[in-house]
MDAnalysis code that builds the backbone (N, CA, C; Angstrom):
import MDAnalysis as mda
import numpy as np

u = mda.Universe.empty(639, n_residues=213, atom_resindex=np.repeat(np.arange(213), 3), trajectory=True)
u.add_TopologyAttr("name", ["N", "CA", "C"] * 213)
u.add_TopologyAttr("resid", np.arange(1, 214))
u.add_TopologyAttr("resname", ["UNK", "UNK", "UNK", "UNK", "UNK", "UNK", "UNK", "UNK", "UNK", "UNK", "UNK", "UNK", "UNK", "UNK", "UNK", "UNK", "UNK", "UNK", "UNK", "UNK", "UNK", "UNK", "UNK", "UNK", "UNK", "UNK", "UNK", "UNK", "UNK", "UNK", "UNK", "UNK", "UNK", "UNK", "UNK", "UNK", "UNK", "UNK", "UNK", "UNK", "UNK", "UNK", "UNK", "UNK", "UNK", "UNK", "UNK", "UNK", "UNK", "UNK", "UNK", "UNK", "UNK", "UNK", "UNK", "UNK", "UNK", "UNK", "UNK", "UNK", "UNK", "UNK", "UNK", "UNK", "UNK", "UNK", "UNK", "UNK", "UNK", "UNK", "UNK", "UNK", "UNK", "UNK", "UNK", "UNK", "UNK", "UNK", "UNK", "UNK", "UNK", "UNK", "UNK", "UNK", "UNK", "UNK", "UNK", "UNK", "UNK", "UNK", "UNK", "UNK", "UNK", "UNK", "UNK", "UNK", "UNK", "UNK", "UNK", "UNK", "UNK", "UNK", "UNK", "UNK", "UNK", "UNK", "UNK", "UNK", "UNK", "UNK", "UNK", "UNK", "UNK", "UNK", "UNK", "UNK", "UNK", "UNK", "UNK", "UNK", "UNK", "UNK", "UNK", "UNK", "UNK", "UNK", "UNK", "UNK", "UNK", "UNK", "UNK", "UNK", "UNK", "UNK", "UNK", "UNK", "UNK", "UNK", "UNK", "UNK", "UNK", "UNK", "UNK", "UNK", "UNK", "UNK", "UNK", "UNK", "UNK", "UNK", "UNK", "UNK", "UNK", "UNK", "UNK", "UNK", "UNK", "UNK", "UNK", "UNK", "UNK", "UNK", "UNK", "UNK", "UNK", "UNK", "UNK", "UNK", "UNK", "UNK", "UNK", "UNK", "UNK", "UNK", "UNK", "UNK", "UNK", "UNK", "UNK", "UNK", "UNK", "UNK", "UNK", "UNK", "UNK", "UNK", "UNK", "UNK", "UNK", "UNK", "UNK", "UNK", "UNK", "UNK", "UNK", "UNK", "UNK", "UNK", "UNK", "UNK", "UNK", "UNK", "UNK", "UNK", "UNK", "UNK", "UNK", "UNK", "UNK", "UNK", "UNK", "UNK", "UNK"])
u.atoms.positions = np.array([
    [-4.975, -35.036, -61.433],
    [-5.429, -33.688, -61.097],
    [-4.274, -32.696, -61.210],
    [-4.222, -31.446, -61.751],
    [-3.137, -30.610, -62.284],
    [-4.050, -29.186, -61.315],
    [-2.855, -28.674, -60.688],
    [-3.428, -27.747, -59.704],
    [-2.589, -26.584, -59.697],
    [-2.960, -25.269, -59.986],
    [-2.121, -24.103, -59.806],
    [-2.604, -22.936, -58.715],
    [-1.867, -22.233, -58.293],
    [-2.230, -21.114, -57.247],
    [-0.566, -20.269, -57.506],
    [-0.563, -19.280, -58.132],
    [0.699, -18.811, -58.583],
    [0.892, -17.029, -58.311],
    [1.499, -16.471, -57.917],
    [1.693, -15.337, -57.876],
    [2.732, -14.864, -58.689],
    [3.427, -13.958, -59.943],
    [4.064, -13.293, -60.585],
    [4.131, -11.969, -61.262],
    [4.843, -11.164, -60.385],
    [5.188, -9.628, -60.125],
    [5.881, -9.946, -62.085],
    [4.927, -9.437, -62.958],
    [5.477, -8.647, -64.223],
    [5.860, -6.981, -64.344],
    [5.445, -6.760, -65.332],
    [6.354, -5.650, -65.526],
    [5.472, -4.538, -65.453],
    [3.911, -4.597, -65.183],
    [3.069, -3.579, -65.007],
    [2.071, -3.552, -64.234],
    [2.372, -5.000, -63.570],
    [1.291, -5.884, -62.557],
    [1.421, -6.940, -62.106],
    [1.123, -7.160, -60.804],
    [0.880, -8.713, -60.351],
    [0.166, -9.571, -60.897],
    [0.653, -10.968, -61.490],
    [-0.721, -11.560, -61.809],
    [-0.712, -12.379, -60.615],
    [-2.118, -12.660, -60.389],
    [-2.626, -13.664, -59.298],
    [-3.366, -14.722, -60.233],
    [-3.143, -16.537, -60.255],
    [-3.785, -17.110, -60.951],
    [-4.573, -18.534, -60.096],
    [-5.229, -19.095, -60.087],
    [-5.178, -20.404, -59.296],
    [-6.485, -20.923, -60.099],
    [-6.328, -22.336, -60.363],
    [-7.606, -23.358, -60.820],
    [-7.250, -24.747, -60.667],
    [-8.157, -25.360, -60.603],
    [-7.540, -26.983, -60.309],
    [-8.122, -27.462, -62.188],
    [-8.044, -28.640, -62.908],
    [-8.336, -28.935, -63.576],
    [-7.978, -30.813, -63.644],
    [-8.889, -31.482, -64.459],
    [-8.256, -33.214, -64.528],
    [-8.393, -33.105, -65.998],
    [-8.600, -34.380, -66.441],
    [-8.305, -34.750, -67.555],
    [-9.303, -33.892, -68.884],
    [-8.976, -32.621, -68.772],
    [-10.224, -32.204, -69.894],
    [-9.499, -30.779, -70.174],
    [-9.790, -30.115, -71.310],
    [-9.280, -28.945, -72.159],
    [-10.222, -27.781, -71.552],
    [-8.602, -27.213, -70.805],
    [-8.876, -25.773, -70.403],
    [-8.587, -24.763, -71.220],
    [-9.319, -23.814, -71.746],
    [-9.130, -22.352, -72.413],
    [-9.148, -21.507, -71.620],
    [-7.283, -20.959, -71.998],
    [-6.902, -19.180, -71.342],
    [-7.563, -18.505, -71.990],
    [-8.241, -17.579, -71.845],
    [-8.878, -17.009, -72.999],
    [-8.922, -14.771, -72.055],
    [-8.077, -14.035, -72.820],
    [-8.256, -12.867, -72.556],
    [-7.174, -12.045, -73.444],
    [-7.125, -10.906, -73.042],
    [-6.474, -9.920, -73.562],
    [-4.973, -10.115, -73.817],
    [-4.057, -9.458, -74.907],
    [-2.644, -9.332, -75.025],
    [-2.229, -8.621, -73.989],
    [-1.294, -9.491, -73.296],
    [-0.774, -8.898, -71.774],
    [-1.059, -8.944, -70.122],
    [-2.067, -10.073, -70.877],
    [-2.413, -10.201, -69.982],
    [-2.144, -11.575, -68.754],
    [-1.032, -12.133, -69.287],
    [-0.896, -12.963, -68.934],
    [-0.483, -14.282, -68.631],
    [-1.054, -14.395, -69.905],
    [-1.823, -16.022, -70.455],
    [-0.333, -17.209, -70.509],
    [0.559, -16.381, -71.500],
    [1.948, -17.104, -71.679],
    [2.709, -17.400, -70.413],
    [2.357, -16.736, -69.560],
    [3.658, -16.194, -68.750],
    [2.750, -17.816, -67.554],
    [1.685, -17.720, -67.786],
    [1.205, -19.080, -66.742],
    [1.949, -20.175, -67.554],
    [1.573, -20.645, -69.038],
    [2.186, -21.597, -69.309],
    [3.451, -21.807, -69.199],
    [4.584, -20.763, -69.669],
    [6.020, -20.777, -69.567],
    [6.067, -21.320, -67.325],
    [5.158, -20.807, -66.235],
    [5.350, -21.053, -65.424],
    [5.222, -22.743, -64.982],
    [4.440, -23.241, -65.764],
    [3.830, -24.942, -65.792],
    [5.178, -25.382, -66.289],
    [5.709, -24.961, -67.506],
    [6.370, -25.844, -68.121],
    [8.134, -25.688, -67.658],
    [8.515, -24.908, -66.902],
    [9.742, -24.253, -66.346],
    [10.428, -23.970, -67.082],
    [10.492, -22.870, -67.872],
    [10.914, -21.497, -68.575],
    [10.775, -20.653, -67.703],
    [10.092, -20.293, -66.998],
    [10.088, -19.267, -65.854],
    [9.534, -19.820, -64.827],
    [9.394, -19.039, -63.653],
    [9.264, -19.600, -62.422],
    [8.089, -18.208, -61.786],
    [7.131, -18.756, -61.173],
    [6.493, -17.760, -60.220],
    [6.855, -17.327, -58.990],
    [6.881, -15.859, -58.539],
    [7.239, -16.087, -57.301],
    [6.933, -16.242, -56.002],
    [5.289, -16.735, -56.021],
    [5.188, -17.760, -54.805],
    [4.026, -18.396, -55.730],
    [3.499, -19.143, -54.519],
    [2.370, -20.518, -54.707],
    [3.056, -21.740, -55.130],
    [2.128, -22.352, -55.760],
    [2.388, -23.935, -56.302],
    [2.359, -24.049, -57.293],
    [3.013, -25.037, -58.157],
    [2.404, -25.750, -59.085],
    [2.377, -27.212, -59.203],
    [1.132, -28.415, -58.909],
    [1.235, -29.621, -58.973],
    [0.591, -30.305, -60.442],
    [1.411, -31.583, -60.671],
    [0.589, -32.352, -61.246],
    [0.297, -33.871, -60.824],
    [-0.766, -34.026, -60.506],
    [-0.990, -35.639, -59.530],
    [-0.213, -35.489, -58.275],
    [0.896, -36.327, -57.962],
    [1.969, -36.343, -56.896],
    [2.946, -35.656, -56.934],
    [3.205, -35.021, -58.717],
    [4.670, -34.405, -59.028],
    [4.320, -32.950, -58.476],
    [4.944, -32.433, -57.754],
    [5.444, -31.052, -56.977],
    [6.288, -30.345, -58.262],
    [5.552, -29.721, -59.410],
    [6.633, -28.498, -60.507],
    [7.195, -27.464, -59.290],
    [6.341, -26.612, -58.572],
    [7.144, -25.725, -58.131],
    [6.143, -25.656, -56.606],
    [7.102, -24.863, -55.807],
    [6.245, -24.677, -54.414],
    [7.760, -23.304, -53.507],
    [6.827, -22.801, -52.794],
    [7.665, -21.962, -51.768],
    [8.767, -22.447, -51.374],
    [9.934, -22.237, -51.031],
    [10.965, -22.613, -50.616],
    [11.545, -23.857, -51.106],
    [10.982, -24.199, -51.889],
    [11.603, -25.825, -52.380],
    [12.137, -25.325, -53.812],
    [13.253, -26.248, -54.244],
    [13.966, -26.293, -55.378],
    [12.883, -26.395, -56.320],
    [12.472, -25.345, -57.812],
    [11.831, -26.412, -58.570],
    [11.949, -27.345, -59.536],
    [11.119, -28.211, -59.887],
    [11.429, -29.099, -60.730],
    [11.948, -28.538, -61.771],
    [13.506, -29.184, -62.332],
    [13.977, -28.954, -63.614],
    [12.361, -29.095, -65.103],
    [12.586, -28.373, -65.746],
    [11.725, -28.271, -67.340],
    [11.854, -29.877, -67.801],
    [13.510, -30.383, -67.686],
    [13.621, -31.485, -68.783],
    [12.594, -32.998, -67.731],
    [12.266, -32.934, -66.219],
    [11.715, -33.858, -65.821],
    [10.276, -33.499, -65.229],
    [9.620, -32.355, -65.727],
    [8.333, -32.638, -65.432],
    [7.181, -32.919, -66.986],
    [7.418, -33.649, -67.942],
    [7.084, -34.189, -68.752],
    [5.770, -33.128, -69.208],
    [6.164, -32.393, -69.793],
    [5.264, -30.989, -70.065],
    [5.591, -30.975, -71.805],
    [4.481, -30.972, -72.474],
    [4.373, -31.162, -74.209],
    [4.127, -29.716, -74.498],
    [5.013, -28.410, -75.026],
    [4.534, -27.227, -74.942],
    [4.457, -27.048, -76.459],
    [3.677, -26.979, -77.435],
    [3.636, -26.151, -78.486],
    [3.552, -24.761, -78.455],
    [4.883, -24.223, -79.133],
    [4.797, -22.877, -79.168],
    [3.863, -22.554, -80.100],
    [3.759, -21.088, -80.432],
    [2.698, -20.044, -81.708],
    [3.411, -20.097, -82.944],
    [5.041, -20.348, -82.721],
    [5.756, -20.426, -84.061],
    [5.898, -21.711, -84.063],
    [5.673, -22.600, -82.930],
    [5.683, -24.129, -83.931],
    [7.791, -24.949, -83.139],
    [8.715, -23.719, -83.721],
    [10.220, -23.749, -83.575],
    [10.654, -25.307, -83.665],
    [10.118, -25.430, -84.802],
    [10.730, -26.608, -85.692],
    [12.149, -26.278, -85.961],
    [13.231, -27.614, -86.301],
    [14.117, -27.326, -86.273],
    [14.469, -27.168, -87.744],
    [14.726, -26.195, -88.490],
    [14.546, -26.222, -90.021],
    [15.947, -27.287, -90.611],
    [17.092, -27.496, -90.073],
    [18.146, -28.445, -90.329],
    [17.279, -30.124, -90.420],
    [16.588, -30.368, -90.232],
    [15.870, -31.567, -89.725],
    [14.672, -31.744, -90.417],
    [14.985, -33.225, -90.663],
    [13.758, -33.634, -91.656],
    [12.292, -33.452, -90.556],
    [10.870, -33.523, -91.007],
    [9.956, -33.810, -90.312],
    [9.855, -35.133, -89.231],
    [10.054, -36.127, -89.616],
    [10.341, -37.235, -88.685],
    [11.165, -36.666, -87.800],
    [12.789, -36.811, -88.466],
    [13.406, -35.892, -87.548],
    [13.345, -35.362, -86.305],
    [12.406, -34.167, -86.580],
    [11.985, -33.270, -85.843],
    [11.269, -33.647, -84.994],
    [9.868, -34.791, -85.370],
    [9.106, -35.702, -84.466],
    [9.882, -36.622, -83.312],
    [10.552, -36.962, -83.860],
    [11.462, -38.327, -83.447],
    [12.558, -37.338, -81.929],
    [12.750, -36.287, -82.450],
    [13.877, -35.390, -81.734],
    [12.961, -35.528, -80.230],
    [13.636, -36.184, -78.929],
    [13.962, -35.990, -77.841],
    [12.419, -36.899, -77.081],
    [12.454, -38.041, -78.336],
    [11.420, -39.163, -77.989],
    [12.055, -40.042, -76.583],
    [11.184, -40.049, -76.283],
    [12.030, -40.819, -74.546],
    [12.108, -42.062, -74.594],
    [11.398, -42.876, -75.271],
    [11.871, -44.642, -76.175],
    [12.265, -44.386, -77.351],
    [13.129, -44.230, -78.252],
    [13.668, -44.635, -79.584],
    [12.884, -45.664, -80.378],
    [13.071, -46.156, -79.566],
    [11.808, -48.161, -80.552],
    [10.434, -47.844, -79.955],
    [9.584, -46.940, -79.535],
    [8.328, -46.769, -79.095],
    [7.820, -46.488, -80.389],
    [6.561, -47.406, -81.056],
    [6.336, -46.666, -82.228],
    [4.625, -47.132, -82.456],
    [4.371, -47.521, -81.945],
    [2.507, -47.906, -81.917],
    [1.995, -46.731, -81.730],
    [1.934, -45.252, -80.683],
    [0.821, -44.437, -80.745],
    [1.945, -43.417, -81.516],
    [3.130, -43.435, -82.136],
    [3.417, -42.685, -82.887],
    [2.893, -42.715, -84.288],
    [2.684, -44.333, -84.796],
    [2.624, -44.413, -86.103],
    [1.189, -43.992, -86.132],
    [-0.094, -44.175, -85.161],
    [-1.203, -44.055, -85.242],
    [-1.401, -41.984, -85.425],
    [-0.518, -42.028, -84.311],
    [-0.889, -39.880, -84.990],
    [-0.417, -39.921, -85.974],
    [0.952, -40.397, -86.520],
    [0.944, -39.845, -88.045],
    [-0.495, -40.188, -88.877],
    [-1.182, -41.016, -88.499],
    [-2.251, -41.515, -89.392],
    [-3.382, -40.320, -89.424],
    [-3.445, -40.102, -87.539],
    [-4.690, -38.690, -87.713],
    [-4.553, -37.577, -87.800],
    [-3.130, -37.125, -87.982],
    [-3.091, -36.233, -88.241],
    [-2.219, -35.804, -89.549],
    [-2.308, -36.844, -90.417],
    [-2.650, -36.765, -91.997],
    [-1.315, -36.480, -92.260],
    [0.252, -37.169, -91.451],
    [1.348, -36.417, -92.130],
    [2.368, -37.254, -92.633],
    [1.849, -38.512, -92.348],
    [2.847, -39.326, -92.889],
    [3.491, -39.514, -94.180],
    [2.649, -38.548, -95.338],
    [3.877, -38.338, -96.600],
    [4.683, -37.503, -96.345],
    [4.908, -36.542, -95.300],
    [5.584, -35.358, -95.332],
    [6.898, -35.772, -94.510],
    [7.341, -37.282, -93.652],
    [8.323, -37.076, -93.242],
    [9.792, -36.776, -93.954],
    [9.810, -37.182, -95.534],
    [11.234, -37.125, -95.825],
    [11.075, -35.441, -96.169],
    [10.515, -34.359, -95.723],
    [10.567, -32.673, -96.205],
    [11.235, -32.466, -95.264],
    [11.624, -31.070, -95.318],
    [12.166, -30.002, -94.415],
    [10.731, -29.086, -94.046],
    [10.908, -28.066, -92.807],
    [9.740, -27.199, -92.492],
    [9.823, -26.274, -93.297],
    [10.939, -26.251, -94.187],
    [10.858, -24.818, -95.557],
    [9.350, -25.674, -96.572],
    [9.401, -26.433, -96.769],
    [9.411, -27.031, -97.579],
    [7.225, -27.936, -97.196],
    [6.878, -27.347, -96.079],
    [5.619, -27.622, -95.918],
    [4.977, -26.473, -96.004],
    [3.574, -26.517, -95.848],
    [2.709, -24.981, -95.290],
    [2.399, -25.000, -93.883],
    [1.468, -23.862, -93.496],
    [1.609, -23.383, -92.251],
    [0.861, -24.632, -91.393],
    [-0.089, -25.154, -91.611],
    [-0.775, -26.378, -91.182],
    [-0.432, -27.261, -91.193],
    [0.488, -27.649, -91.967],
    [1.264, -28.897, -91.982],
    [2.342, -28.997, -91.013],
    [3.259, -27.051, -90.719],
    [4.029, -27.310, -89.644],
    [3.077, -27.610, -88.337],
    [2.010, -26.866, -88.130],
    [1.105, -27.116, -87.202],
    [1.093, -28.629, -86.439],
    [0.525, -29.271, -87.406],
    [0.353, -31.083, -86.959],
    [2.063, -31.692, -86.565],
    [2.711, -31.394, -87.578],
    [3.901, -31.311, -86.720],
    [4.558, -31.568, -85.741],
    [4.230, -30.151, -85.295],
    [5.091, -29.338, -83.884],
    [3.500, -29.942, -82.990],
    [2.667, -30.377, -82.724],
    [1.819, -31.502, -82.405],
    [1.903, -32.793, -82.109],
    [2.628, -33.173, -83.508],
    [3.071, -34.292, -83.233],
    [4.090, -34.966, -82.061],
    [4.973, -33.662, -82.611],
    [6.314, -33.873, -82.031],
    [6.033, -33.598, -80.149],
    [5.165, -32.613, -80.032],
    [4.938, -32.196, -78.745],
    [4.336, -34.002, -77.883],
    [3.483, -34.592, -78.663],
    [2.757, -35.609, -78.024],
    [3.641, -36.905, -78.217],
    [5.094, -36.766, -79.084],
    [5.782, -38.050, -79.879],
    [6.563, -38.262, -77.721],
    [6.745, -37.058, -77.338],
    [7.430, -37.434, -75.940],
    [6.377, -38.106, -74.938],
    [5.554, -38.472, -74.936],
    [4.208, -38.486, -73.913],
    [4.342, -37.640, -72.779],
    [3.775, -36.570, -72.918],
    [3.886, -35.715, -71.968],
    [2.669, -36.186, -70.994],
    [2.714, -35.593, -69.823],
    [1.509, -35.887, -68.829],
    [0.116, -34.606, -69.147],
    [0.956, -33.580, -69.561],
    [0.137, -32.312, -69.651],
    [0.636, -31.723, -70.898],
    [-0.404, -31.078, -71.461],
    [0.015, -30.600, -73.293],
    [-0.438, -29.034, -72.771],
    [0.670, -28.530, -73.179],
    [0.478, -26.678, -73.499],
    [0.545, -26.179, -74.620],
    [-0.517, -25.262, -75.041],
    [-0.648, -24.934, -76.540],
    [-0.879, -23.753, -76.357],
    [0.261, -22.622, -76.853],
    [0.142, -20.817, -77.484],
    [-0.401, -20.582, -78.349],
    [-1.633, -20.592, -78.635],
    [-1.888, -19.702, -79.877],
    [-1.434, -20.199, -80.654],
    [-1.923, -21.592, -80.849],
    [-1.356, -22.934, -82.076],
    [-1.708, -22.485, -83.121],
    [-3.219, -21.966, -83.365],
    [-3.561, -22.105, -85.063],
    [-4.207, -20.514, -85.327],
    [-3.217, -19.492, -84.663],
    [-3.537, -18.206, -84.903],
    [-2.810, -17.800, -86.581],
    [-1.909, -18.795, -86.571],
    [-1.646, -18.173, -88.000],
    [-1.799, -18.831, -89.445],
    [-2.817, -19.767, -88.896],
    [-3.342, -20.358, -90.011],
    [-4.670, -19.827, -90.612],
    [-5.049, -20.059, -91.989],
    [-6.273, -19.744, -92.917],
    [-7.610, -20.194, -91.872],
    [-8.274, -19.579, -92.215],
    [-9.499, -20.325, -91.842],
    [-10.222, -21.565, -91.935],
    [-9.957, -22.140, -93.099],
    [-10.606, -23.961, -93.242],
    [-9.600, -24.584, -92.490],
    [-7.891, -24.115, -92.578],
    [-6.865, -25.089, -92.000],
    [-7.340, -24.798, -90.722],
    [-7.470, -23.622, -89.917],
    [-7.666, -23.470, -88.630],
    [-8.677, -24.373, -88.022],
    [-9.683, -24.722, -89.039],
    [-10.728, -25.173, -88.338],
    [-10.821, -27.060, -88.387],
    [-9.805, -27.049, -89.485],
    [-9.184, -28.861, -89.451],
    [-8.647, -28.752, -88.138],
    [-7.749, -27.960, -87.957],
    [-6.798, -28.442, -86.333],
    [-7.581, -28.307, -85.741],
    [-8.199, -27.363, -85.281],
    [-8.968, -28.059, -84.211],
    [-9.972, -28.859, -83.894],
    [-10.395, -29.328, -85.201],
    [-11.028, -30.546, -84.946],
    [-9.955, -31.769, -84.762],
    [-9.031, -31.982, -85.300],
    [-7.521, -32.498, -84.790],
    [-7.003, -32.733, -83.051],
    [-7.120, -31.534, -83.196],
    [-7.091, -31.406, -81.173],
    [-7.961, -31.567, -80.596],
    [-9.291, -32.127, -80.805],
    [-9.780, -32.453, -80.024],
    [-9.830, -34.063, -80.297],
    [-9.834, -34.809, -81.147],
    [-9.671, -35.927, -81.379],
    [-8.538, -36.742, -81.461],
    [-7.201, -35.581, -81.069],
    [-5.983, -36.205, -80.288],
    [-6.350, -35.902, -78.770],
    [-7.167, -35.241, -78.359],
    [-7.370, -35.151, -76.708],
    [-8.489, -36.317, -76.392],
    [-9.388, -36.844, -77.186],
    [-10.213, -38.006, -76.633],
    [-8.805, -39.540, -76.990],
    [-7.816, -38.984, -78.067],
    [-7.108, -40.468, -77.795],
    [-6.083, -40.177, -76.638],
    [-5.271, -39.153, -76.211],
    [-4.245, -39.355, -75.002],
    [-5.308, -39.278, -73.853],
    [-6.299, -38.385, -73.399],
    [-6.795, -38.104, -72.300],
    [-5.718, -37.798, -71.169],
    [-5.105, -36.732, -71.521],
    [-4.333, -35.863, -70.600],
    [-4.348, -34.361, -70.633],
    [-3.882, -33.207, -69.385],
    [-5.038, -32.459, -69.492],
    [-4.061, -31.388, -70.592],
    [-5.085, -30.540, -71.121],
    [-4.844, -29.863, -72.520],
    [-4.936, -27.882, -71.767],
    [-4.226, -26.839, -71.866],
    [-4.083, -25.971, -71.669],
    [-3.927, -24.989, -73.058],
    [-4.613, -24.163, -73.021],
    [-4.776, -23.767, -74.363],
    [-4.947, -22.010, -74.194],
    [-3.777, -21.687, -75.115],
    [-3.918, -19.747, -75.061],
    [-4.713, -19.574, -76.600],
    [-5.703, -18.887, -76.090],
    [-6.145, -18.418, -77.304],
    [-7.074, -17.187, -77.172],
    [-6.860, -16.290, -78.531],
    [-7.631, -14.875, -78.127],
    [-8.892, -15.256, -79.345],
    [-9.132, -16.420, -79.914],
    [-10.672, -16.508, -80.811],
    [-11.606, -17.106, -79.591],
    [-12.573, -15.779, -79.732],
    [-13.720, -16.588, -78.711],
    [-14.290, -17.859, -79.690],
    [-14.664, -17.536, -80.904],
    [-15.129, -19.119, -81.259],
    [-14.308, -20.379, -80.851],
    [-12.904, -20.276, -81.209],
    [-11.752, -21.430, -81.009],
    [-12.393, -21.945, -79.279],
    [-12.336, -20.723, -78.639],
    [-12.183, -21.300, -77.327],
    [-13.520, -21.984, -76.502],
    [-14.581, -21.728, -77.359],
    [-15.998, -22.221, -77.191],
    [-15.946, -23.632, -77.545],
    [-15.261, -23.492, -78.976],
    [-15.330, -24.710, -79.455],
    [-14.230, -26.121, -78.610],
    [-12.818, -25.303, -78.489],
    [-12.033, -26.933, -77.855],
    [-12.165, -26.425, -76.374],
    [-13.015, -25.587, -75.348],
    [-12.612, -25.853, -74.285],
    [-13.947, -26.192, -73.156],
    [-13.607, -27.354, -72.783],
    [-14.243, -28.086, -71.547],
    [-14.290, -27.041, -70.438],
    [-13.722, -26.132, -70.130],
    [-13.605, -24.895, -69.670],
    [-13.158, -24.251, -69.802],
    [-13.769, -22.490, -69.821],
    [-12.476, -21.547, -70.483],
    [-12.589, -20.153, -69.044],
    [-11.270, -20.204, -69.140],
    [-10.837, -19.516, -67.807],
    [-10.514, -18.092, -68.529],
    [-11.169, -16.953, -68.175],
    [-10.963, -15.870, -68.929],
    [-10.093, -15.244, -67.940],
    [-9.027, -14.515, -68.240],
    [-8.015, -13.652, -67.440],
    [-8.380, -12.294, -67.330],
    [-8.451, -11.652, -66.580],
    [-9.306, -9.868, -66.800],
    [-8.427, -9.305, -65.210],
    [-7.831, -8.126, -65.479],
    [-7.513, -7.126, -64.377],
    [-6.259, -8.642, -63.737],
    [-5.553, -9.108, -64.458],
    [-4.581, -10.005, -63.724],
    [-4.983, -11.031, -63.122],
    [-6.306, -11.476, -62.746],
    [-6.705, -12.821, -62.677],
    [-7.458, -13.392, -63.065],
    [-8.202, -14.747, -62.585],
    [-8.983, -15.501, -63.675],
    [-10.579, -14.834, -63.115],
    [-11.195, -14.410, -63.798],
    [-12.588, -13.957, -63.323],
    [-13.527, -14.369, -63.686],
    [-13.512, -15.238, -64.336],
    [-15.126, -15.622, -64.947],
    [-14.534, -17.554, -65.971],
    [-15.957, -18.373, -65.957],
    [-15.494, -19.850, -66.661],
    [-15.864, -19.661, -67.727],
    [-17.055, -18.957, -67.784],
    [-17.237, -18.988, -69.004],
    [-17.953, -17.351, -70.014],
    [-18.326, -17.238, -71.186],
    [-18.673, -16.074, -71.767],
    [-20.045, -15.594, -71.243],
    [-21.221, -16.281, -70.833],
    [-22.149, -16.106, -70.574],
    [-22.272, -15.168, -69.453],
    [-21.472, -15.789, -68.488],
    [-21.531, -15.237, -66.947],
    [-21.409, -13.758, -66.744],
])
């Protein structure tokens, strides 16, 4: 169970956020500015809120008066919107970069399989297209086993057929890890389509689950 209740004074407003979620794909889904990043950067410790909680299962990320958990030990898989592949570094490489077993290689070799990239490890990221860095910076996000996967606005800058491979991709890497999936995205279709719930952000907090309401 992954649980937030967060307060953070930005630069034109308070946001107020709180939802509990388990093993299933939540969609941020609202306006530029509204928000959306500034929760994930708070999950993953890049920034910090300044009050409430943040739990996952037993692990305490952050809470009132307590130290919070360092970024490098709460096992958080964040794909950025640019992907920030390391362009010096082959694709493996890049996958392989800051794997927590070295010799772990059974559910690595199996994503390279579904997510179609295993000719591309001897390239550079000059040297792929935008979908290909996509699966990637995917890969690489899930090559650490994170407990919880955060995704910005993964496939905003891809074509339309590629956009619509990944996310059929992400959802059929979320029925093989089954861990919970956090997702910024401003396409209402995208967010209909991968989210088990979508938490819309409006006036600084979450107001509504879904589009209908």
């Amino acid at each position: 169970m992954f649980e937030l209740h967060i307060r953070k004074q930005l630069s034109r407003f308070q946001l107020n956020i709180a939802f509990t979620m388990s093993h299933e794909i939540v969609v941020l889904f609202g306006p530029s500015g509204s928000g959306k990043t500034t929760v994930l950067n708070c999950i993953a410790g890049i920034d910090h809120p300044d009050s409430g909680f943040i739990r996952l299962d037993n692990r305490l990320f952050y809470s009132d008066h307590v130290r919070p958990m360092p970024a490098r030990h709460r096992s958080v898989g964040y794909l950025f919107q640019d992907y920030a592949l390391f362009p010096h570094l082959t694709v493996e490489r890049n996958i392989r970069y800051g794997l927590r077993n070295k010799g772990r290689t059974l559910s690595l070799e199996q994503m390279l399989d579904v997510l179609n990239i295993r000719h591309l490890l001897g390239k550079y990221p000059h040297q792929i297209s935008g979908g290909e860095k996509q699966r990637v910076a995917l890969a690489r996000a899930l090559a650490t086993e994170p407990s919880i996967l955060l995704l910005d606005e993964p496939l905003s800058a891809l074509d339309h057929e590629t956009r619509i491979q990944c996310q059929d991709e992400l959802l059929r890497l979320h029925q093989m890890w089954r861990i919970p999936f956090i997702i910024v995205t401003h396409d209402r279709a995208e967010a209909e389509k991968l989210g088990d719930r979508i938490l819309r952000i409006e006036q600084r907090r979450i107001s509504h689950s879904s589009f209908s309401e």
